[in-house]
One Martini backbone bead per residue (centre of mass of N, CA, C, O) as a GRO file, in nm:
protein
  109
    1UNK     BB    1   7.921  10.553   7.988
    2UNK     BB    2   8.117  10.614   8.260
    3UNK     BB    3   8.321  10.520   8.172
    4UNK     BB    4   8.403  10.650   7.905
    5UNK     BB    5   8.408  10.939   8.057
    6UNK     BB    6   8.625  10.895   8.236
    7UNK     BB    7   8.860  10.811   8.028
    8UNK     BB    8   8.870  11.084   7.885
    9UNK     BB    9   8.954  11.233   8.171
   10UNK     BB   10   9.165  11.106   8.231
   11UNK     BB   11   9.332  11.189   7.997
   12UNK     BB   12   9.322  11.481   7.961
   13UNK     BB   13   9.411  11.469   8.341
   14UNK     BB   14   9.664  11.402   8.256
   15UNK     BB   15  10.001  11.450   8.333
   16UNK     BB   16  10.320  11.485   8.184
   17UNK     BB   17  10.620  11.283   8.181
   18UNK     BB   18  10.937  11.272   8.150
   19UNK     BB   19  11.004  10.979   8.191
   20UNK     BB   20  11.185  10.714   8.063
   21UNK     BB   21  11.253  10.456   7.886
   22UNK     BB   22  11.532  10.383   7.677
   23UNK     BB   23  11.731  10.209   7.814
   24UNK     BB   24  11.986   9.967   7.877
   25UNK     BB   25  12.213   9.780   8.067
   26UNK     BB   26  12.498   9.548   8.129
   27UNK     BB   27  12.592   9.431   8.477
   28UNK     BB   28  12.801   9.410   8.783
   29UNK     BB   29  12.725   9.465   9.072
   30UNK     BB   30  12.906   9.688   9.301
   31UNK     BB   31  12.717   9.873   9.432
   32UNK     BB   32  12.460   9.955   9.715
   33UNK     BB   33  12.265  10.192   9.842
   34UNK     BB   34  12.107  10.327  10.158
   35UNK     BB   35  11.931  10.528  10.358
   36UNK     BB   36  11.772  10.705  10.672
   37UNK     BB   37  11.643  10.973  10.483
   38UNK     BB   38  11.556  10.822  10.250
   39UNK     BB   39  11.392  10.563   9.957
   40UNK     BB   40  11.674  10.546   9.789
   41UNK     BB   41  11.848  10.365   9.535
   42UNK     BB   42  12.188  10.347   9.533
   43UNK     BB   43  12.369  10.210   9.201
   44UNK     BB   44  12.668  10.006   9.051
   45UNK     BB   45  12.864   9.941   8.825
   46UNK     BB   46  13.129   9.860   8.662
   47UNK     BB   47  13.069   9.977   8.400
   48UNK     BB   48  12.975  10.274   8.448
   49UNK     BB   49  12.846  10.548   8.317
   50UNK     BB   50  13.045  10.883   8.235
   51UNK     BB   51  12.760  10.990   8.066
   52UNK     BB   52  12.488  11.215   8.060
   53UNK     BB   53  12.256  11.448   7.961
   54UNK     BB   54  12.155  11.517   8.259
   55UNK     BB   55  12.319  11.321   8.462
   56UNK     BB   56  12.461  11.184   8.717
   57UNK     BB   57  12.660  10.891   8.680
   58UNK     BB   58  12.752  10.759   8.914
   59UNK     BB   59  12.464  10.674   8.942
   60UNK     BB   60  12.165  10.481   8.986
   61UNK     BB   61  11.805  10.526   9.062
   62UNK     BB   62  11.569  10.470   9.272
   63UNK     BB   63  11.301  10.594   9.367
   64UNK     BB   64  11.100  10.687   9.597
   65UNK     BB   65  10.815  10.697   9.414
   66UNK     BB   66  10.837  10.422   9.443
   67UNK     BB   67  10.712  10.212   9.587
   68UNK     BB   68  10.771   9.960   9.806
   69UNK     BB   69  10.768   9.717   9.708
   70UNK     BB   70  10.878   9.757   9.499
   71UNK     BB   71  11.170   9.818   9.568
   72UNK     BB   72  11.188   9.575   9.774
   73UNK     BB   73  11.224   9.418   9.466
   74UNK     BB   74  11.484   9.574   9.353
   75UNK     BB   75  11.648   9.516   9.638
   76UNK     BB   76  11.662   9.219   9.588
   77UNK     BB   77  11.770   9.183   9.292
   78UNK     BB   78  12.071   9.359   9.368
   79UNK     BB   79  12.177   9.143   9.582
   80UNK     BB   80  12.150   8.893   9.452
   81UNK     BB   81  12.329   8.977   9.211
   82UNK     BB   82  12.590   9.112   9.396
   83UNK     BB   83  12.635   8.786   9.537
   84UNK     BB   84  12.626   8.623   9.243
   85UNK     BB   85  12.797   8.783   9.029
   86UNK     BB   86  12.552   8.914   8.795
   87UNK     BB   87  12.440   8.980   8.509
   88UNK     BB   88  12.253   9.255   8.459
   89UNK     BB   89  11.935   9.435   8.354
   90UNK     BB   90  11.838   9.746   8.259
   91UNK     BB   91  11.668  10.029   8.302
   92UNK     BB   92  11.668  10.344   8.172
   93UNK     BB   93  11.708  10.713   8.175
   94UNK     BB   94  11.963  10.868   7.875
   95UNK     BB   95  11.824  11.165   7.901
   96UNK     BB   96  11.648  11.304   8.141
   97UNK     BB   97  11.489  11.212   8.373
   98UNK     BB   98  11.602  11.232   8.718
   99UNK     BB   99  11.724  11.082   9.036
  100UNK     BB  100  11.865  11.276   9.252
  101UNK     BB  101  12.082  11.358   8.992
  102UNK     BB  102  12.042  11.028   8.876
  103UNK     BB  103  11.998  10.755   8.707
  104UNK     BB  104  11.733  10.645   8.614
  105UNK     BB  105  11.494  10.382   8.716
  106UNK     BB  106  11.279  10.110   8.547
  107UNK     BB  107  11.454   9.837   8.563
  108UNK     BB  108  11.512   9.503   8.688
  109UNK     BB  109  11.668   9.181   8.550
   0.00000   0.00000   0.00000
C-alpha cells in the first residue's frame, strides 16, 4: 500500500519537462568542443542542420544537466566516431527545449 501511495504522489507531483527526443540525423562529426567553465559538450556534423523551430542550428549540445558518467560516455561516443570518421546516428530535440541555445541531444549512438 506504501508502494502504491508513493508512486500516485511521484506522479502528482512530478513537474513537466519540455526535452523530447524527436527526431534522428545522421551524419559525420565534424568537429567536438569541451569548455574550462562549464560541462556542455558542444559538437557538429557535417552535415549540420541550418535551421531549427527555437534553436540556434550552429551546434548539437549535451547539457551540463546529464550526468558525468553519462556525458563522459557520449564524449567517448563522439570522439571514436570523429576519430574513425564513422557516420553516427543521434537523437535531438528538433522543436522545443534547447540546451545553452543550442540543439538539445538526447542520444548518440
Amino acid at each position: 500500500m506504501k508502494f502504491k501511495l508513493f508512486y500516485i504522489l511521484l506522479v502528482l507531483f512530478c513537474g513537466n519537462t519540455n526535452a523530447a527526443y524527436n527526431n534522428n540525423i545522421r551524419g559525420e562529426v565534424k568537429d567536438v568542443y569541451v569548455y574550462t567553465d562549464h560541462d556542455a559538450i558542444y559538437f557538429r556534423f557535417k552535415n549540420q542542420p541550418t535551421s531549427h523551430d527555437s534553436c540556434k542550428p550552429t551546434y548539437f549540445v549535451i547539457s551540463a544537466s546529464i550526468p558525468e558518467n553519462r556525458r563522459n560516455q557520449l564524449l567517448s561516443r563522439l570522439l571514436l566516431a570523429k576519430a574513425s570518421k564513422e557516420n553516427i546516428n543521434i537523437g535531438f530535440d528538433s522543436i522545443g527545449d534547447c540546451a545553452n541555445g543550442y540543439i538539445r541531444v538526447h542520444r548518440v549512438g
